[in-house]
N, C-alpha and C positions, 0 to 999 in steps of 0.2 A: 504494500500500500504506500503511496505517496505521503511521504513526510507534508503536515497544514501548512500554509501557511501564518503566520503570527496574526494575533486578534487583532479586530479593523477596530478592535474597542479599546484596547489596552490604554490610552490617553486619557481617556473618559475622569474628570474628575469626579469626587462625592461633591456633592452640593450638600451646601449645607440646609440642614432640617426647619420646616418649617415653626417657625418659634413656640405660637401657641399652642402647635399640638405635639411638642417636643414637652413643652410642659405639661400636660395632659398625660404622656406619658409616662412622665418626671413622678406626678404624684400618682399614679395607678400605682407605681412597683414602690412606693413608700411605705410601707407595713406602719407608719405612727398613726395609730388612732383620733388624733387629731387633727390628722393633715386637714387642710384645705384645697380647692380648686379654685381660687376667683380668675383665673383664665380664658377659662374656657365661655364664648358667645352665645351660650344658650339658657334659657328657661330653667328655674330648678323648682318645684315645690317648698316648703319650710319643713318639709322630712330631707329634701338635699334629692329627690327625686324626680327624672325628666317627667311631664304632663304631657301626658293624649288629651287633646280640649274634646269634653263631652260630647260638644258638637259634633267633632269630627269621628268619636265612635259611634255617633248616630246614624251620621251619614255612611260610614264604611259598612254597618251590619245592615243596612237597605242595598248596597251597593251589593254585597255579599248575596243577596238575594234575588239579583235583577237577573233572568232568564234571558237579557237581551245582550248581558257585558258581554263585552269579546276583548279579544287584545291585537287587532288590527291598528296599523300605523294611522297615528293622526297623520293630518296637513303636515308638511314642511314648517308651514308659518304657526302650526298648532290649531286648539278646539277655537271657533272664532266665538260660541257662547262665554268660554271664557275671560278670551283677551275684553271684549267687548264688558261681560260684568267687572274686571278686575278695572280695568278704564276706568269705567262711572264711579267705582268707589274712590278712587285716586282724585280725577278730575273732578267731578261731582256730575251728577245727572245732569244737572243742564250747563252743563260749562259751555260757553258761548261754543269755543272748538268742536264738541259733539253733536252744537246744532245745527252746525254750518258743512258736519263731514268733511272734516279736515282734521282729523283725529284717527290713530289705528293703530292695536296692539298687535303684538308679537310674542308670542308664547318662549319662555326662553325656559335655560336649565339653572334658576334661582335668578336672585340679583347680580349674583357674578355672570352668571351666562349674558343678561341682559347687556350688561357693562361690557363684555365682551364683541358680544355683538355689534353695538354700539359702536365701539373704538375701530371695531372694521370698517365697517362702514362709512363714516368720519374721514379715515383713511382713505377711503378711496374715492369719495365725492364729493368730501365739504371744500367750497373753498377752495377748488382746483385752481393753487397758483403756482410759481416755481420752486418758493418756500414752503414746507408744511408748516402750518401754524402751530405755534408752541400750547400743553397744555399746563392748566393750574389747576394745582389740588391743593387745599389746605395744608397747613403745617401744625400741628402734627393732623394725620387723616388714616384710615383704614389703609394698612401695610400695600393690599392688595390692589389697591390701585395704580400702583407705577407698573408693578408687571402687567399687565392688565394693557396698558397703552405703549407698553414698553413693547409686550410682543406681537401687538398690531403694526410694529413699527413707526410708534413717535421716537421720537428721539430726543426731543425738548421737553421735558415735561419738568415744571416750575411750580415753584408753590409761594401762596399768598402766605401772610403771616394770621393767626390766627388764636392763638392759644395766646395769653400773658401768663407767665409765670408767677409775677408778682402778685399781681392781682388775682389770680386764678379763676379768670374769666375772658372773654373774648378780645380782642387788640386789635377792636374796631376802628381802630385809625390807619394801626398798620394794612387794616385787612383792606380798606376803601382806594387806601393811596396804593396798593399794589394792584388793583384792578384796572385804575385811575391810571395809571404806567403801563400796563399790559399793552401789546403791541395789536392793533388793531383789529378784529376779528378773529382775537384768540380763543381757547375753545375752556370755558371754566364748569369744574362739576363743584357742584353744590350737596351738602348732604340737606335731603328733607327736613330732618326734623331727627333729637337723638343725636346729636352728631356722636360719628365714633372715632376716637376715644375720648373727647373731651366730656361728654354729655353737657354740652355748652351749645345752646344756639340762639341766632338773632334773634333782638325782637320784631314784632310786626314793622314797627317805623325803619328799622333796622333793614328787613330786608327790602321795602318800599326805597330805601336807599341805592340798596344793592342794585335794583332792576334798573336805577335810572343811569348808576354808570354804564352798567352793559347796555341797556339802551343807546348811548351817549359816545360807548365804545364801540359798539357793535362786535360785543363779545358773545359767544355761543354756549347757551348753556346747558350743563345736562345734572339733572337729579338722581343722586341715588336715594332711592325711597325703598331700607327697610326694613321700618319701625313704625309705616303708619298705625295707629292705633295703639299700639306697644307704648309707644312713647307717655303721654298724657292721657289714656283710656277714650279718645275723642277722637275716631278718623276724623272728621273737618278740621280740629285744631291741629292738627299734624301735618293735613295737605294745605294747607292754606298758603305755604311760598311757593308750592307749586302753583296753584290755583292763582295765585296774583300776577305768577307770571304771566299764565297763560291769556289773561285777561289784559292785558299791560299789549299782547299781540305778539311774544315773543314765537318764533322757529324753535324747538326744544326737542332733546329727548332725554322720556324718562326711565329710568330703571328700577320696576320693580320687584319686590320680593315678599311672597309669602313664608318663609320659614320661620318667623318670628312669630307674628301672628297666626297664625295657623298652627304653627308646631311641627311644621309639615319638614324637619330641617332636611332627612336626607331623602326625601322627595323629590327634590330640587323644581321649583317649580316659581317661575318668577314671569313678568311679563315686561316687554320694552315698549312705549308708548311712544310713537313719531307724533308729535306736532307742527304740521305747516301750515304755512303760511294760507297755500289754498289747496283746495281738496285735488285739484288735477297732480301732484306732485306724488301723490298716495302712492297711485298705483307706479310706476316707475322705483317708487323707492321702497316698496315692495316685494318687486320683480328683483330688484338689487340681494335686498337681502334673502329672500328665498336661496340665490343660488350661494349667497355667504354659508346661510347653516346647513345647506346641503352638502358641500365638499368638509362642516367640521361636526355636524354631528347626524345632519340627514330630518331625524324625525325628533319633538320633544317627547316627552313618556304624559302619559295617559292620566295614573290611578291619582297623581295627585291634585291637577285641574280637574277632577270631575269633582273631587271634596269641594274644593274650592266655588266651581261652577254651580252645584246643587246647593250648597250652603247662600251663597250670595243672591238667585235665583228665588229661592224661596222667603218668604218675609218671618216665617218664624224661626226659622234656621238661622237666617241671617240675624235676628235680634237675641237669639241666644248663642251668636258665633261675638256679638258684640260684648254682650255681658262676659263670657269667657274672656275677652281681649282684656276688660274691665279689671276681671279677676289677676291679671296678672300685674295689669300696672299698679293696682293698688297696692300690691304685695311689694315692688320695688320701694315705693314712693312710701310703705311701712317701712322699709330696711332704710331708707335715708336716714327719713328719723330717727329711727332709734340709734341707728351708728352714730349719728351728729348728738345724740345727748349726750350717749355714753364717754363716745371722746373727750365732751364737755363734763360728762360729772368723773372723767376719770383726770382730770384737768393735763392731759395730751396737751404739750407745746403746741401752739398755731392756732390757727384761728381755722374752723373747721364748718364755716357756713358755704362753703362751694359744694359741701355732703348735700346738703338740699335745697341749693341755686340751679341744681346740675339736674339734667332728667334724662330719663331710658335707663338701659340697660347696662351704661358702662358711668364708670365714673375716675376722674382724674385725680389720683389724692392729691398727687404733691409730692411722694413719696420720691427721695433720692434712690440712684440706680444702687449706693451701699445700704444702704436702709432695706431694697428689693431684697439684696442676695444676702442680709444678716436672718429676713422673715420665710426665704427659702428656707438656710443651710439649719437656723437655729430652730423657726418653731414649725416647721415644714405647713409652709403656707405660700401658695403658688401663684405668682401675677407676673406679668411680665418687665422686663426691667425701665418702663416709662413709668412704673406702679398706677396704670389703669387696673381699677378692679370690674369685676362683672358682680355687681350687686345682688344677682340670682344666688352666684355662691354662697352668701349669709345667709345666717337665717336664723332662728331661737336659739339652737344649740352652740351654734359657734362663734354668737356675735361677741359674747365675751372675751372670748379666747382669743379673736383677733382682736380685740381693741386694745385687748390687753399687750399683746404680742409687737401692736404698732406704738404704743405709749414705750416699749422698753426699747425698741429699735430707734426709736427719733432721742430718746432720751443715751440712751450708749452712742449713739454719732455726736450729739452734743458735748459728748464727754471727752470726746475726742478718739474712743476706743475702738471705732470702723474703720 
């Protein structure tokens, strides 16, 4: 037999592992009883337990019984019952754009698929000039966004300032004047509402500002949305910078996602909403994207738009898919508080009102990167090292234990002993 030749692979570096579910793993193989996860982006119960929202085992055990299901290929573009419910609830029923039919979703694989989608497309027809136009994402913003635009092939991708350190809130000046600069018909995503990691976002005057520089700039905006209802227990108060946009007349597109609200995480089931200008532009830029998710994924999956579609469709369904959404935010917006007293009656250095300035599902402590890896190594309690926690994490049992554990970590770095 012929001696191989040598592997076409042998070059191949290890990349390095994705952070937050490196730590995900970090604390699985931790045997202390006490560990914690505040890492990890999902929903926990106050047992520390993932939630199936009721809803959605109501709907699956009818679904379970439909003599008509099958598992034949959706559309390329996806269920159009769904794009079309998931739309209204983003947009609002009568958002001027869905009554003019200039409005049209796109079934994607989560919020990341949408995003994905998205950045292709962008690539290949926004703005066709000799330049690609640079993108901006907040600073600090969801990891996964540079890759995301990075391997659609931007190559400029720039971020506004956003976070204040000091103040531990928004750097609304820096944020305005860097948009204010941005090079003319640049392309800026916006988080809806929740932003992630900071749990910091504008307020209504705040984004009315926002619109008028990209207005004024003729900057291209695209939403990722998602936490609607997650956020503040209110889909309208959550869509509402979407919804101002859209009213204001902007070209947009949005990205949504149901694995939050729905619970639906490895479902993957999200939707991308094109808004233009007029409704003749639709089908072209349809036609576009068709053959996008054709050659990267072909078809979306089925079982979790139909939850989604029969939930939204129905009006008791859908009012008890809202009370569920209810259920969860209230449960966060419990864990602020009591984190924000405890800190306070455990008299915890700092001032610790951004615990409940902040909203959704993450929150920014403040927490130095030594303070991160003393609450790893010393009281195996897991966050990444910006010290964003996920609020889900807490809950009765172990809010003491971390308050405790961050009172002695800010207190030993004070001391100089980190």
């Amino acid at each position: 037999m012929a001696k191989l030749p040598p592997s076409q692979f042998a070059d191949v570096k290890l990349a390095n592992p994705v952070a937050v579910f490196q730590l995900t793993a970090q604390c699985k193989a931790d045997s202390c009883e006490k560990k914690i996860n505040l890492g990890v982006g999902a929903y926990r119960t106050d047992e520390g337990q993932p939630w199936v929202l009721p809803v959605v085992k109501s709907v699956e055990a009818h679904m379970a019984k439909d003599p008509l299901l099958n598992h034949e290929y959706l559309p390329i573009l996806g269920a159009q019952d769904f794009c079309d419910a998931a739309t209204k609830i983003c947009l609002g029923e009568d958002s001027s754009a869905i009554v003019e039919n200039r409005v049209s979703g796109i079934q994607s694989l989560g919020g990341t698929g949408a995003l994905r989608i998205a950045a292709e497309f962008l690539k290949r027809f926004y703005n066709q000039r000799e330049t690609c136009m640079p993108v901006f994402v907040s600073d600090p913003t969801w990891a996964n966004h540079y890759g995301i635009f990075r391997n659609a092939g931007f190559n400029d991708i720039r971020r506004y300032r956003y976070w204040d350190t000091n103040t531990r809130t928004i750097n609304f000046a820096g944020f305005t004047e860097d948009l204010q600069t941005a090079p003319e018909y640049s392309i800026v995503v916006f988080h809806a509402c929740a932003h992630n990691p900071t749990g910091i976002d504008p307020t209504q005057e705040q984004w009315k500002t926002l619109a008028k520089i990209c207005m004024d700039r003729n900057l291209f905006p695209i939403f990722d949305c998602a936490y609607q209802g997650f956020a503040s227990g209110d889909l309208d108060v959550d869509a509402w910078s979407i919804r101002y946009f859209v009213q204001a007349g902007f070209e947009m597109l949005v990205c949504q996602s149901f694995s939050k609200n729905f619970g639906l995480y490895n479902e993957r089931i999200g939707n991308l909403i094109l808004v233009m200008r007029d409704s003749k532009f639709l089908a072209p830029s349809r036609s576009q994207i068709e053959l996008i998710i054709r050659t990267m994924f072909s078809n979306p999956p089925s079982h979790g738009q139909r939850v989604v579609a029969t939930t939204l469709k129905n009006k008791a369904l859908k009012q008890e898919w809202i009370e569920n959404v209810q259920t969860m935010a209230n449960r966060i917006k419990d864990m602020r508080q009591m984190l924000h007293s405890k800190l306070r009656a455990a008299g915890t250095p700092g001032n610790w009102d951004h615990i409940i300035n902040q909203i959704g599902m993450f929150s920014y402590t403040g927490l130095t990167e030594s303070q991160v890896e003393y609450l790893i190594k010393e009281k195996h309690i897991y966050l990444p090292s910006s010290g964003r926690i996920s609020m889900c994490g807490l809950n009765e049992s172990n809010v003491d234990y971390f308050v405790q554990a961050v009172h002695e970590a800010i207190t030993v770095s004070q001391n100089g002993k980190l």
